[in-house]
C-alpha positions as CSV (number, residue, x, y, z in Angstrom):
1,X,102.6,52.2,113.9
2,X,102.3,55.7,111.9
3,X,99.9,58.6,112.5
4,X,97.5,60.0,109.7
5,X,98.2,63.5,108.8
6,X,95.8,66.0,109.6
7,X,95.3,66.7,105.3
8,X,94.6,63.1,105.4
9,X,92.0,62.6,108.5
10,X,90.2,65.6,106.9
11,X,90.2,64.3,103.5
12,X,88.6,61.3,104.6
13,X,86.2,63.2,106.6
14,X,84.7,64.8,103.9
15,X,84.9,61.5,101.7
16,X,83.6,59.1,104.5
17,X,80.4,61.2,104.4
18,X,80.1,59.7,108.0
19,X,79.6,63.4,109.6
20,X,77.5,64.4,107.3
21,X,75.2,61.7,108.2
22,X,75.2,63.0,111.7
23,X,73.2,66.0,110.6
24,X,69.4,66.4,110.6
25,X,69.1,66.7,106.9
26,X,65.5,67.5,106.5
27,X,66.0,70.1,109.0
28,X,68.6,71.7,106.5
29,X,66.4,71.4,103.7
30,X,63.3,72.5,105.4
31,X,65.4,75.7,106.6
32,X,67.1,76.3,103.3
33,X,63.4,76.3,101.6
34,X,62.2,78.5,104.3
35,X,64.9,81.1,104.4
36,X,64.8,81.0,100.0
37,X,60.9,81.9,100.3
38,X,61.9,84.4,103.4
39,X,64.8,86.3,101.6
40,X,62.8,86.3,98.2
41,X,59.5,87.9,100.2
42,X,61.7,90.5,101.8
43,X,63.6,91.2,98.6
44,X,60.4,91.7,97.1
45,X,59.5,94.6,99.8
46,X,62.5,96.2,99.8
47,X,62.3,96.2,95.8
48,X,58.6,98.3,96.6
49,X,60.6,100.1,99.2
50,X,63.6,101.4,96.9
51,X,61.6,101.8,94.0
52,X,59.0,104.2,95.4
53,X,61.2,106.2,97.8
54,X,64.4,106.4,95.5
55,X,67.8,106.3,96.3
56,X,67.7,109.9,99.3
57,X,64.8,108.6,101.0
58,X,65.7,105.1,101.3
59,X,68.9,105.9,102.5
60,X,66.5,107.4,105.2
61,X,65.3,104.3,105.8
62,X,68.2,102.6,105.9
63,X,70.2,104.4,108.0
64,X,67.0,104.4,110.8
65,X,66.4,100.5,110.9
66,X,70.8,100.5,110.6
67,X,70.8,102.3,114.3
68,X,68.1,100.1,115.7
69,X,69.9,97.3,115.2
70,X,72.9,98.4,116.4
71,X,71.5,99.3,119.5
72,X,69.7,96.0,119.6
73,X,72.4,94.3,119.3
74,X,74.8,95.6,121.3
75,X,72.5,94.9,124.4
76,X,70.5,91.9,123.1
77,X,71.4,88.5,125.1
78,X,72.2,85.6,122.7
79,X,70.8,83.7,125.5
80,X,69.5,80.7,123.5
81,X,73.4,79.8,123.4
82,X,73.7,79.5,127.1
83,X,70.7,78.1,126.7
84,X,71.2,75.1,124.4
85,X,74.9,74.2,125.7
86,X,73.0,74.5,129.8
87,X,70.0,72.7,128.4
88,X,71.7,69.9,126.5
89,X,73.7,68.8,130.2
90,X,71.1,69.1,132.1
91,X,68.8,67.1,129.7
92,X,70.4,63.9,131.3
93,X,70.4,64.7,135.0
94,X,68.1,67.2,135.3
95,X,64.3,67.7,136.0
96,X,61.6,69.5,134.0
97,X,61.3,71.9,136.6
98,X,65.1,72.5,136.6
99,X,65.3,72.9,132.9
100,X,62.2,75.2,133.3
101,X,64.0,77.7,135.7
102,X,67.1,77.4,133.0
103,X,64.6,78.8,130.4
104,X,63.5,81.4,132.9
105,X,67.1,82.5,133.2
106,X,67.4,82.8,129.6
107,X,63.6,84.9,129.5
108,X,64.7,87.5,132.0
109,X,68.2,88.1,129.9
110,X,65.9,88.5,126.9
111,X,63.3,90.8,128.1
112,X,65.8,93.5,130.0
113,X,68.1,93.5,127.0
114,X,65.3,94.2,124.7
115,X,64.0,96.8,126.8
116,X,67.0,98.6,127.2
117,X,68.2,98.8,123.5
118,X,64.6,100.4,122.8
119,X,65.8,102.9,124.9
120,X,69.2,103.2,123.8
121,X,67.9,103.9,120.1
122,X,65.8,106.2,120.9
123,X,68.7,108.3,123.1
124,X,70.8,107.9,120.1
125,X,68.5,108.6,117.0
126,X,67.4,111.7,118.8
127,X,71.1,112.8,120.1
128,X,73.5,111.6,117.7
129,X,71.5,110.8,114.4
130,X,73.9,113.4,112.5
131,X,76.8,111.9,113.0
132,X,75.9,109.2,110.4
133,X,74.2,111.8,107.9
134,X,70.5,111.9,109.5
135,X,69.0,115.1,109.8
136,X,67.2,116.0,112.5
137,X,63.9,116.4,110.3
138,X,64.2,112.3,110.0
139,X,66.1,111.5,113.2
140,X,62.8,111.3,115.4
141,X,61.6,107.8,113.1
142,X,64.1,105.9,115.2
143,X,61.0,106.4,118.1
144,X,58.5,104.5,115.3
145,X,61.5,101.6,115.0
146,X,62.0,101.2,119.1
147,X,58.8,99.7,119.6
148,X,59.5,96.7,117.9
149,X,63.0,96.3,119.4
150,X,61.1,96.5,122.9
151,X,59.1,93.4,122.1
152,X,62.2,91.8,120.1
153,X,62.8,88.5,122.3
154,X,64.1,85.6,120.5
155,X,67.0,83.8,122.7
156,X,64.4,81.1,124.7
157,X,62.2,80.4,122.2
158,X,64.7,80.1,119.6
159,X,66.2,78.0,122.2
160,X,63.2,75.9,122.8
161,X,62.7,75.7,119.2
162,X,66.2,74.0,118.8
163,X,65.9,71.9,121.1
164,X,62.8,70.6,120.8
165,X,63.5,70.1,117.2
166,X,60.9,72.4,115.7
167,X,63.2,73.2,112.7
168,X,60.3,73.1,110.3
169,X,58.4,76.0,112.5
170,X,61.8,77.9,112.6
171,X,61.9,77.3,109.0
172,X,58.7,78.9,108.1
173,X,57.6,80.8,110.9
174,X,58.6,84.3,109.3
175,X,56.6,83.6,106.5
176,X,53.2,85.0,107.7
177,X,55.0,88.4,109.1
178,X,57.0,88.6,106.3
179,X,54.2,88.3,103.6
180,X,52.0,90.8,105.7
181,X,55.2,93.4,105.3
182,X,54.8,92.3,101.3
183,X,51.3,92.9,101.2
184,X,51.6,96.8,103.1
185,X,55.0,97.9,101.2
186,X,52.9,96.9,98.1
187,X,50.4,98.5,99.6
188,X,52.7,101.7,99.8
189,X,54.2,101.6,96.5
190,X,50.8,102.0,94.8
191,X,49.9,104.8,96.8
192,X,53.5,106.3,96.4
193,X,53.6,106.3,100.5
194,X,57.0,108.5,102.3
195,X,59.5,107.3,104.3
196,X,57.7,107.8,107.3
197,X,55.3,105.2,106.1
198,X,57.4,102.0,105.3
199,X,59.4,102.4,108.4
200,X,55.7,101.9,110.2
201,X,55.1,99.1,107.9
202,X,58.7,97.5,108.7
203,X,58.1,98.1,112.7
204,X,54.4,96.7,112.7
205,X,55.7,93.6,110.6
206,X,58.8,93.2,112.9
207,X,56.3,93.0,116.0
208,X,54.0,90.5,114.8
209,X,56.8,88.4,113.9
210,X,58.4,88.5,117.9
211,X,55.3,87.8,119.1
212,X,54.6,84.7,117.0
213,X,58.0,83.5,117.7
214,X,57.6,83.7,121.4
215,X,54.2,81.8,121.3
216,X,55.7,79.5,119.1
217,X,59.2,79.2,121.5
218,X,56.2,78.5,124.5
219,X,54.5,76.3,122.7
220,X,57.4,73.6,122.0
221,X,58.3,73.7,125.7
222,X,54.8,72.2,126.5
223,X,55.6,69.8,123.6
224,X,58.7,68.4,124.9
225,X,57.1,68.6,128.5
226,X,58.8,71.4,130.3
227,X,56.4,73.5,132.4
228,X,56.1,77.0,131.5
229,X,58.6,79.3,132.6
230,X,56.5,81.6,133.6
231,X,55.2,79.9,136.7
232,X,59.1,79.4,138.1
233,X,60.6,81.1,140.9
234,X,63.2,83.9,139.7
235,X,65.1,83.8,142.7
236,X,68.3,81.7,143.1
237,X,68.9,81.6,139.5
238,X,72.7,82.4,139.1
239,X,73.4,80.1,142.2
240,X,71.5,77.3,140.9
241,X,73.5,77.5,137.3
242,X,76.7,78.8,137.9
243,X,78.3,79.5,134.9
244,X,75.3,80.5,132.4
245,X,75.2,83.9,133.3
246,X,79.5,84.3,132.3
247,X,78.8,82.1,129.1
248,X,75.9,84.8,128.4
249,X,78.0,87.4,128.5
250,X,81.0,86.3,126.9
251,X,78.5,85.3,124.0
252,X,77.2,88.8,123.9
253,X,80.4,90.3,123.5
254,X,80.8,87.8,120.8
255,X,77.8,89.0,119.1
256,X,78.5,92.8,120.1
257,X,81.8,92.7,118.6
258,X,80.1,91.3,115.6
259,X,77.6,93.7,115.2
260,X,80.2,96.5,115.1
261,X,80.8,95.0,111.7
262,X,78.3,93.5,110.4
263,X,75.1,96.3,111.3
264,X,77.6,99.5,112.2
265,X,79.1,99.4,108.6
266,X,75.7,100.8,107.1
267,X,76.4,103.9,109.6
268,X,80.0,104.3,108.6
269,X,78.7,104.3,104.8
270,X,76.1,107.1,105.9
271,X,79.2,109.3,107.5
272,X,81.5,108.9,104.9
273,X,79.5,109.2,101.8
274,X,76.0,110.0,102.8
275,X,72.3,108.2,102.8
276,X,72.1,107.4,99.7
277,X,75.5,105.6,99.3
278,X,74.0,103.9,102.3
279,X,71.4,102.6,100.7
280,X,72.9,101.2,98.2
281,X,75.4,99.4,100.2
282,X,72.4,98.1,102.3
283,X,70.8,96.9,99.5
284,X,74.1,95.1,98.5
285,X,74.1,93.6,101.7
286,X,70.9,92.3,101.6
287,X,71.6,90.5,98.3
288,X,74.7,88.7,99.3
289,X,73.2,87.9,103.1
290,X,71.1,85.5,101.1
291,X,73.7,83.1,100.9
292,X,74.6,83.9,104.0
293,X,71.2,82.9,105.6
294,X,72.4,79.4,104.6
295,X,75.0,79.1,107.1
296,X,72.8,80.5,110.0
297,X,70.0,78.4,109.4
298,X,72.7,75.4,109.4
299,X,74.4,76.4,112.3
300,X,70.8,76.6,113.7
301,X,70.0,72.9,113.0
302,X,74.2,71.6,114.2
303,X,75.0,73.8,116.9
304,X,72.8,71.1,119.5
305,X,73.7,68.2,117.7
306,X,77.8,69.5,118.0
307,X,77.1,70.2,121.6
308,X,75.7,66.5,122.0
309,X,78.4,64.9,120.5
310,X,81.2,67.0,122.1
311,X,79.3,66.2,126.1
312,X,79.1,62.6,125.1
313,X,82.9,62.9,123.6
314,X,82.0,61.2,120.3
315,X,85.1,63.3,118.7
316,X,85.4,61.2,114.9
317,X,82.0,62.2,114.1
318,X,81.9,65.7,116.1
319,X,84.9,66.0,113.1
320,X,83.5,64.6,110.0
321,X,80.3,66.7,110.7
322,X,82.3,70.3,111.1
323,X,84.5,69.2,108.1
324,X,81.3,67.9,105.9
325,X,79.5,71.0,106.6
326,X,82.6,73.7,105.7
327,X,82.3,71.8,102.4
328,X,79.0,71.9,101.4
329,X,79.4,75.7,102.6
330,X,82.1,76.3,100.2
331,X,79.8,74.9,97.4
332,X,77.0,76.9,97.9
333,X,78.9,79.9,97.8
334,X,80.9,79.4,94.3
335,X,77.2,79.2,92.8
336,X,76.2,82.2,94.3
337,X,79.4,84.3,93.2
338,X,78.8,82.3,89.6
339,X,75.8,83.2,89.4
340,X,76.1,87.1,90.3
341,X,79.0,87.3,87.8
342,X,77.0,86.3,85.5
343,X,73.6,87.6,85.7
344,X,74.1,89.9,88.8
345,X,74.6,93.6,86.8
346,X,71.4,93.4,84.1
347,X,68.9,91.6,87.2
348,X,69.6,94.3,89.7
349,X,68.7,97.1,86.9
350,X,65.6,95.4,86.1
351,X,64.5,95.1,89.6
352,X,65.6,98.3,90.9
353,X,66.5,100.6,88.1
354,X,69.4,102.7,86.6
355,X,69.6,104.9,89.7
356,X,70.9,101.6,91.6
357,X,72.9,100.6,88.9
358,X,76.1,101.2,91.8
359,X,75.3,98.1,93.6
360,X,76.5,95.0,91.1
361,X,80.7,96.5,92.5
362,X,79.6,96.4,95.8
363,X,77.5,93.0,95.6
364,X,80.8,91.1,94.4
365,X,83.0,92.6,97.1
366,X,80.3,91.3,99.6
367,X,79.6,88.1,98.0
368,X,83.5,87.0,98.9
369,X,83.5,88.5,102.7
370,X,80.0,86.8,103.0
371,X,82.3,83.1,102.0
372,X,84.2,84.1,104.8
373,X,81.5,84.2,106.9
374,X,80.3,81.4,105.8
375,X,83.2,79.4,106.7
376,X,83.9,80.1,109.9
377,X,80.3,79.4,111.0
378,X,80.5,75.8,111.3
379,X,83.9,76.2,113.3
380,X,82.2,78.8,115.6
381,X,79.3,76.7,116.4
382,X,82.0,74.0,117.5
383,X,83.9,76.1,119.5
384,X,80.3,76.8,121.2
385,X,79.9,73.4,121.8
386,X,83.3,72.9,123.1
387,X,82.1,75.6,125.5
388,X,84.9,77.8,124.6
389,X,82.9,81.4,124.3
390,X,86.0,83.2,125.4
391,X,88.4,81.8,121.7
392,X,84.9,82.8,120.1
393,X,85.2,86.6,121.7
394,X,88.4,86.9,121.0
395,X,88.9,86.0,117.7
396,X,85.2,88.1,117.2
397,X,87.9,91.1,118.8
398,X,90.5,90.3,116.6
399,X,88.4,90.5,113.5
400,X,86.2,93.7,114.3
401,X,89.8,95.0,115.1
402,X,91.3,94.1,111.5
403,X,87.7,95.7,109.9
404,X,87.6,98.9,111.3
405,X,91.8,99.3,111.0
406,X,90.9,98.9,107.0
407,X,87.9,100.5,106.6
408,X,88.7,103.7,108.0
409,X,92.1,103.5,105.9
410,X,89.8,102.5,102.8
411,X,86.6,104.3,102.6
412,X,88.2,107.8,102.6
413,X,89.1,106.8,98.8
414,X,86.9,104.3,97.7
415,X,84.0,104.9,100.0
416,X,81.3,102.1,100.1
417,X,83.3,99.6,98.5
418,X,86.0,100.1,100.7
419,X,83.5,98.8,103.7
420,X,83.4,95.7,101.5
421,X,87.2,95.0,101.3
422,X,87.4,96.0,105.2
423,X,84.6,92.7,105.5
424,X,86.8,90.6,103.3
425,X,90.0,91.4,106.0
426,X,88.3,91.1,109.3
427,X,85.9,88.0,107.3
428,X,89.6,86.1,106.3
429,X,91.1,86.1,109.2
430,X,88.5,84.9,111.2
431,X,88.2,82.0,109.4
432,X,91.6,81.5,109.8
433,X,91.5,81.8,113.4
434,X,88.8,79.6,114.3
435,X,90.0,77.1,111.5
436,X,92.8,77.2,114.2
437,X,91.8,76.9,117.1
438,X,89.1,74.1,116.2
439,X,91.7,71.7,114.4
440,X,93.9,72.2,117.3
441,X,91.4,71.5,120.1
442,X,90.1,68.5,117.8
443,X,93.7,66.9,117.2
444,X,94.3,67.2,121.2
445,X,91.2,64.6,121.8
446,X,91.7,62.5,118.8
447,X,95.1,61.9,120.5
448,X,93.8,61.1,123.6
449,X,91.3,58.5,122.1
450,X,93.2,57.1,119.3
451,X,96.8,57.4,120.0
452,X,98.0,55.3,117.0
453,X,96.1,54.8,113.8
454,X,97.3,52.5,110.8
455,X,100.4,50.4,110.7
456,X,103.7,50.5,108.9
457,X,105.2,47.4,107.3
């Protein structure tokens, strides 16, 4: 009796096609059509936005949505993680009033995280704004921005969304806010509106779309016959679900350590080389985080149906589907890269004009970290649904660690770009380290359930 190779179980994996059946297909494709007429909306604005504000003002602009994130991020529970991997056990053994009070949990996270980051923006923007090339004639806009990070609660209904299989509202939900934002920055170019104006436009857009996505997140727990959260009893919580409230926080940290990357990069670009440099990078950013919508909105649709497979320890397929999705990832992100090659340079004149001509270097750079990226999110969501949060902070560490070590060696001589490169380091090896760390953790329980595979003669 001989033991197939690792190379071998994955080839077959991907050729089997037996995990890719696993996955909610027209959830993907309903996602992917979504997040194309999403990403091409908000393009559109931020076309209006560049082109009427040029390359200073935007900057502006930039670099004051670029600190409310941060802040947002730092503080904001990914609570509909807990949530799903909680939600999922508890789904067999549990009550609709106990699931209720789990949602609650996740509620409460999601509405004193979003209140404090509000706050924390607005401390920053007003105290430290210069430190990332703001003056303090533009700093006070972060106050106009921090309104629609107070209302900014996404981790239960997203949760309840998930679960509940609402993938086609997830899917198009944005849409409404999104075109409304359209609509006003259109608005705004025609009457050649100032910064001032569009960062209104962005925060009034931003709220509508919260608040639609917490009616919606409600409205799916009455659906799948869960009674509003609402009307449970707060107390008792973290003794009732031991656990949730340390797999909330490790996830956070996952997410915080990620946002040092991912969101404070636009700030770094604003201290080294100024708002308009930012904007630029920003707007290479926004371009390549196209492609990578792809892999959050897939990760969306997998990341309950990993954690059902790994609680009911159906390993072969919880394999084929990780495997079959890191494939089709890889796919979509060679046409991309094609495809900007190719056409990137003369399109992104034509949209934005000469004065943005910088972008097309900084687009490719970001196009390969975004593969990265891309990669490891299938692995990620596993290692979720393994319930292994702490690997997923630590190799989160690891990578911020590996960024900011090459950016700041980088960006002193090459600037923007070298933000890009720094991506491309910290983006490498974390796919390398979750690539890891999932095969190992996979190839321990295919051991335990099929100890010998195949025969020698």
């Amino acid at each position: 009796m001989v033991t197939q190779s690792p190379l071998t179980r994955l080839r077959a994996s991907i050729l089997s096609g037996e995990g890719l059946r696993t996955i909610r297909w027209r959830s993907v494709l309903h996602l992917m059509s979504g997040s194309a007429g999403n990403a091409a909306i908000m393009l559109l604005a931020t076309l209006l936005a560049a082109r009427t504000l040029e390359p200073e003002q935007y900057g502006v602009m930039v670099l004051i949505l670029a600190i409310g994130r941060v802040c947002e991020r730092l503080l904001r529970f990914e609570s509909w993680q807990p949530l799903v991997r909680f939600v999922a056990e508890e789904e067999h053994v549990g009550t609709p009033d106990k699931i209720a009070r789990l949602y609650l949990f996740g509620l409460l996270l999601d509405v004193s995280s979003a209140v404090t980051a509000s706050a924390l923006a607005i401390a920053f923007g007003l105290l430290f704004a210069g430190l990332v090339g703001l003056d303090s004639d533009n700093s006070w806009l972060i106050v106009i921005y921090a309104c629609a990070i107070a209302v900014n609660i996404r981790g239960m209904p997203s949760a309840a969304l998930r679960l509940g299989g609402r993938f086609k509202t997830l899917a198009y939900i944005q849409l409404f806010a999104n075109s409304l934002r359209l609509v006003l920055a259109a608005a705004c170019f025609l009457a050649d509106a100032g910064v001032i104006v569009f960062i209104a436009v962005w925060t009034a857009a931003q709220i509508l779309d919260s608040l639609l996505f917490l009616y919606c997140g409600f409205r799916a727990l009455g659906k799948s016959g869960i009674p509003n959260p609402l009307r449970s009893s707060p107390r008792g919580l973290r003794k009732e679900f031991p656990g949730f409230l340390g797999f909330a926080f490790s996830t956070n940290l996952s997410s915080m350590v990620r946002t040092l990357t991912h969101e404070m990069d636009t700030l770094l670009v604003g201290a080294f080389a100024g708002p308009a440099m930012a904007g630029l990078y920003n707007l290479a950013k926004r371009i390549a985080k196209m492609a990578q919508q792809i892999a959050d909105l897939i990760q969306t649709v997998v990341y309950p149906d990993l954690s059902r497979l790994w609680s009911k320890r159906s390993t072969p397929e919880f394999r084929q589907a990780v495997v079959g999705l890191q494939f089709l990832l890889l796919v979509v992100c060679l046409t991309v890269f094609v495809l900007i090659l190719v056409a990137g340079q003369p399109l992104i004149i034509l949209a934005f004009g000469q004065g943005y001509a910088g972008i097309y270097p900084l687009l490719l750079a970001q196009i390969v970290a975004v593969a990265f990226t891309m990669h490891s999110a299938p692995s990620r969501s596993a290692l979720l649904a393994m319930n292994k949060p702490r690997a997923v902070l630590l190799v989160s560490v690891a990578s911020s660690a590996a960024f900011f070590v090459a950016a700041f060696l980088l960006m002193p001589a090459m600037g923007a770009l070298g933000a890009n490169v720094a991506h491309i380091v910290g983006g490498a090896l974390a796919a390398i380290l979750f690539d890891v760390l999932i095969w190992r953790r996979i190839g321990k329980e295919s051991s335990k359930d099929e100890p010998e595979e195949g025969s020698a003669e």
